[in-house]
C-alpha positions, -999 to 999 in steps of 0.1 A, spaced: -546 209 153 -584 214 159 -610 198 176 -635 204 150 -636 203 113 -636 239 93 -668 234 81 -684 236 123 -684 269 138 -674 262 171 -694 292 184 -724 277 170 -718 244 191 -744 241 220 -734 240 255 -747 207 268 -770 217 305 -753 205 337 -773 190 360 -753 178 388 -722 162 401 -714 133 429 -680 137 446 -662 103 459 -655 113 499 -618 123 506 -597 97 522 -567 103 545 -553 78 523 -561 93 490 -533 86 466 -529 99 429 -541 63 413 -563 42 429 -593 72 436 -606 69 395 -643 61 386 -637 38 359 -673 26 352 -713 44 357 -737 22 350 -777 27 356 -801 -3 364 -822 -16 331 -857 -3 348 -843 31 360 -845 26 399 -801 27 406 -775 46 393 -744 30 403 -703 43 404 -672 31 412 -656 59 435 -621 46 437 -604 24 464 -626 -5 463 -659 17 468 -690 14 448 -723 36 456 -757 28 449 -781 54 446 -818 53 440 -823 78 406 -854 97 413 -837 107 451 -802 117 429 -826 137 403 -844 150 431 -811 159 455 -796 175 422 -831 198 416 -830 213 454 -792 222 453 -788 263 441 -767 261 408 -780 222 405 -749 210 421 -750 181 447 -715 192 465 -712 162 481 -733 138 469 -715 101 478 -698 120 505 -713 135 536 -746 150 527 -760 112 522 -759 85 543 -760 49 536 -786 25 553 -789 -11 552 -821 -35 543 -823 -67 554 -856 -72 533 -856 -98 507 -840 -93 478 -870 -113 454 -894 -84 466 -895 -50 442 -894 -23 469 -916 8 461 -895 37 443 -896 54 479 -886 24 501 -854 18 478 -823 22 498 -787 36 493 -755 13 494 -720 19 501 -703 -10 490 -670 -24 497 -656 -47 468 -623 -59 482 -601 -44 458 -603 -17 433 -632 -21 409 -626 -18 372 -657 -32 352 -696 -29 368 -728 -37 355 -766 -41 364 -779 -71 355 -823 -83 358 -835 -117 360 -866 -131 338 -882 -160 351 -891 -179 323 -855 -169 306 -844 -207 316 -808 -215 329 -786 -223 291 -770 -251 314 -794 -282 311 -800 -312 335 -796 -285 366 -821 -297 395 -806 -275 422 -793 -244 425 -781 -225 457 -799 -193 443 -831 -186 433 -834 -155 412 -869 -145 411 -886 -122 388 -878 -91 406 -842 -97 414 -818 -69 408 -783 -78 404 -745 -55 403 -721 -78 391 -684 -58 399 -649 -64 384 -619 -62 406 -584 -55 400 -576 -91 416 -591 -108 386 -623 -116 406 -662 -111 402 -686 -102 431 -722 -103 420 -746 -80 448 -780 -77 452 -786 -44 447 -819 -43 472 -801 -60 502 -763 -49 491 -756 -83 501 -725 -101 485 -742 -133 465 -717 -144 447 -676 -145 440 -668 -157 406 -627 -167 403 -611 -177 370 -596 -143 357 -558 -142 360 -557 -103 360 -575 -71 360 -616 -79 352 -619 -44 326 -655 -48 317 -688 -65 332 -717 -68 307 -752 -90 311 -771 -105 281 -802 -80 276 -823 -107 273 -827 -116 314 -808 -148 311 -786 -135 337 -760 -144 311 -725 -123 323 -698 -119 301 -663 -106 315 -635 -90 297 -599 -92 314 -563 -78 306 -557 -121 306 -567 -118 269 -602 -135 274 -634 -132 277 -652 -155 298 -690 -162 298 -707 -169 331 -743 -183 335 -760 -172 372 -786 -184 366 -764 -215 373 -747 -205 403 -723 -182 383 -707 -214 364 -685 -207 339 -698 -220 306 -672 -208 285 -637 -186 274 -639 -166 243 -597 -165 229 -595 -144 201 -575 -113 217 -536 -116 216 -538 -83 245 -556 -66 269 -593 -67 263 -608 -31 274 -645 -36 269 -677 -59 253 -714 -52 247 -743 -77 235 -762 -65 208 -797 -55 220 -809 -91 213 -781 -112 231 -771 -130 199 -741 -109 194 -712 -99 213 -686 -70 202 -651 -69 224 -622 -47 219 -591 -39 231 -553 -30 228 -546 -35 197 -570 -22 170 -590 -53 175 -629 -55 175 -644 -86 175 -677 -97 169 -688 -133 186 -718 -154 183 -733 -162 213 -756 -191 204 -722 -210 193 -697 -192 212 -679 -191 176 -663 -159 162 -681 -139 135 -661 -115 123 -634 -89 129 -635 -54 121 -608 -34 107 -604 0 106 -595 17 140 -554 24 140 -548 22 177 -562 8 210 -601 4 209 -614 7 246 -654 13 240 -680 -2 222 -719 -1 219 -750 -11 202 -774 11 190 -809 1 205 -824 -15 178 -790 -37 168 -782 -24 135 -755 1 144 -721 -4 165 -702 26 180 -664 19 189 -640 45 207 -604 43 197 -574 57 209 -568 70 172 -590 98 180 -621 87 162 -657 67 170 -666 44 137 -702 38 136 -705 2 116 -725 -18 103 -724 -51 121 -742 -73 102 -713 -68 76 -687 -49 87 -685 -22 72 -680 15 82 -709 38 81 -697 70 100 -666 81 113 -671 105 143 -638 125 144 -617 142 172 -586 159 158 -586 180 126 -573 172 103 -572 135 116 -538 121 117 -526 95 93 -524 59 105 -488 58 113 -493 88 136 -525 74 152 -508 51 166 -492 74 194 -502 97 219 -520 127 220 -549 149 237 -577 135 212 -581 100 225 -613 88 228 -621 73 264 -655 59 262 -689 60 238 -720 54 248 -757 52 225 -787 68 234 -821 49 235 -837 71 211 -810 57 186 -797 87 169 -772 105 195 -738 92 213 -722 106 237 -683 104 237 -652 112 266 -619 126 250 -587 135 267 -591 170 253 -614 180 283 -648 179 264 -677 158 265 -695 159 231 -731 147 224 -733 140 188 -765 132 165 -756 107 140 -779 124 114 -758 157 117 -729 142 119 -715 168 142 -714 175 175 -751 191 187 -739 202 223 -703 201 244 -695 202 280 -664 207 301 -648 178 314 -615 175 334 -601 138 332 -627 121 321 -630 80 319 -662 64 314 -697 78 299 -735 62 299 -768 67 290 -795 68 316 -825 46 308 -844 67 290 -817 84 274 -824 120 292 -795 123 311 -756 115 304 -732 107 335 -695 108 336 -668 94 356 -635 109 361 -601 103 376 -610 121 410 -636 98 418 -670 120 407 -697 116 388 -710 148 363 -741 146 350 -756 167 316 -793 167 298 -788 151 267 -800 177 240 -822 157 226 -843 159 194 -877 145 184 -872 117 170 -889 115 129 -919 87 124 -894 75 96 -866 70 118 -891 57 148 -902 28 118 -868 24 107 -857 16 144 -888 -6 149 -885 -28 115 -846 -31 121 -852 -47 160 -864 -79 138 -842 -78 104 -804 -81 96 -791 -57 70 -787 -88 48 -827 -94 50 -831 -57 45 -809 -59 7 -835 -88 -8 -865 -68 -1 -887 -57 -34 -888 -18 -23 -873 14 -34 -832 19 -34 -836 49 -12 -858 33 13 -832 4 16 -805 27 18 -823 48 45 -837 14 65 -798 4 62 -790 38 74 -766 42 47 -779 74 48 -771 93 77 
């Protein structure tokens, strides 16, 4: 078995640039589970970078001091990055005031209990509560408040301010393991959980954290969820071979999407909506379509790919975690064969590869320039993304497809291979 098709030359393959790592402190108490970084996240402006170092720690690191740290260290490796060589201090400023890029602090937070599922979440002011007849509320998010909402192994969810690292919030309705945190896009403060219970469960803070409602549709584990870039769709997945797509003005379920043949444990939208990434224990990402379901790309791991019945069991190809780039055309994906691969979807191959021992988790940083990694020893690794300019065409395509649905795209009067490329049925 290979881990490229014939037609790649794996010689030919780029070596993705490291940048840096961030090592999770030794413990006396270190034990073989319990130490593993199963979620990176970075804040929506840029400011945070923020991992889950094993045994209920989670670090919060401003990003232009990690870039910085990573740039002075020979070989661009920061040795000990959540460990000694920084030091956590604590602000007792308010947390509805932006501090300046050089006044933002570090945070060493303790969750309670080991922390599965984190992500940042931003408030918009006139983005009103979805809850009406509220007149009071304990909180008052302003415009400038930066939230980490964290998943715990106990079932519960603590939502920091990321400015203060003050606890805000503890949100308790999960009857096992919170997997996956993920906030509407749109800065509703809209949170949406996904829990080994076999639910989702939608949370407004803008309401206090009330729970407005429980997506059942799962009969397992659910691993992970994203909203599509516009908040009106959700995607979850989980053990078995499910993905689901939900509507989140009716809390109703679209669709479901067939074609993985084992666990599914990531999913993404591309940045302009029209494009869904899911990472499957089968070996492969499936790019879709998810206006209607269909495949357009199948990204895959093993060659030649096993058949169904075999992609059910175990082997070193499963995919961990995918993550999309902002410039809309690359993904990054974790495998348990030790590699990190950055793939651009117009190539349909991998463009650059990295070394990675136990990887877990993957994201994007804001801007899409650098790719971070979290693996079973409680690090962080960090790599360039080899990026490409992006074409006018595709800039136009990603522009026009922010606003239309692929349905809207098929009744326009314009050429077939314009639709097809808009519908990026050619990639």
């Amino acid at each position: 078995m290979a881990s490229f098709p014939d037609s790649v030359n794996e010689n030919e393959i780029g070596t993705a640039k490291f940048i840096g790592e961030l090592l999770a402190p030794v413990a006396a108490f270190d034990q073989k589970t319990g130490r593993e970084t199963w979620t990176v996240a970075f804040a929506p402006d840029g400011s945070y970078f923020a991992w889950s170092q094993g045994h209920r720690i989670v670090k919060l690191i401003p990003w232009t001091k990690c870039l910085k740290d990573f740039s002075r260290v020979p070989g661009a490796e920061a040795t000990n990055g959540a460990g000694s060589r920084r030091s956590s201090r604590q602000n007792n400023d308010g947390g509805d005031v932006v501090p300046a890029p050089g006044e933002l602090r570090e945070h060493t937070i303790d969750c309670g209990d080991i922390v599965w599922g984190m992500a940042f979440g931003s408030s918009v002011p006139e983005k009103q509560s979805r809850c009406v007849n509220i007149e009071w509320h304990r909180f008052k998010f302003g415009q400038h408040k930066l939230l980490l909402a964290t998943g715990l192994s106990n079932g519960r969810i603590k939502i920091w301010d990321v400015y203060t690292g003050k606890l805000l919030l503890n949100l308790m309705d999960h009857t096992d393991i919170v997997r996956d945190l993920t906030f509407a896009p749109d800065g509703s403060l809209v949170l949406v959980s996904a829990s080994r219970d076999k639910t989702l469960r939608v949370w407004d803070l803008k309401d206090d954290g009330n729970m407005v409602k429980v997506l059942r549709g799962h009969q397992n584990w659910v691993y992970c969820s994203a909203f599509s870039p516009d908040s009106s769709i959700l995607c979850s997945v989980g053990v078995g071979k499910a993905v689901l797509l939900w509507n989140m003005d009716k809390y109703t379920l679209l669709r479901k999407l067939e074609g993985h043949h084992n666990d599914v444990v990531s999913c993404e939208f591309s940045p302009d909506g029209a494009l869904l990434a899911t990472a499957s224990y089968d070996t492969r990402v499936i790019v879709w379509d998810p206006h209607k379901g269909t495949v357009l790309l199948e990204l895959g791991h093993l060659f030649p790919p096993p058949s169904p019945i075999f992609a059910g069991g175990a082997n070193d190809r499963w995919v961990r975690s995918v993550s999309f780039s902002q410039d809309g055309l690359h993904i990054a994906s974790v495998t348990d064969d030790r590699l990190v691969r950055f793939w651009n979807i117009e190539d349909k191959a991998p463009q650059a590869i990295a070394s990675l021992t136990n990887g877990l988790c993957c994201a994007f940083s804001t801007d899409g320039a650098v790719v971070a990694a979290g693996t079973r020893d409680g690090g962080v690794l960090f790599w360039e993304n080899p990026r490409s300019t992006s074409s006018l065409q595709h800039l136009c395509r990603m522009a026009l497809r922010r606003l239309t649905s692929t349905q809207q795209m098929e009744t326009m009067a314009i050429p077939t291979p314009i639709r097809d490329y808009l519908s990026y049925k050619i990639i």
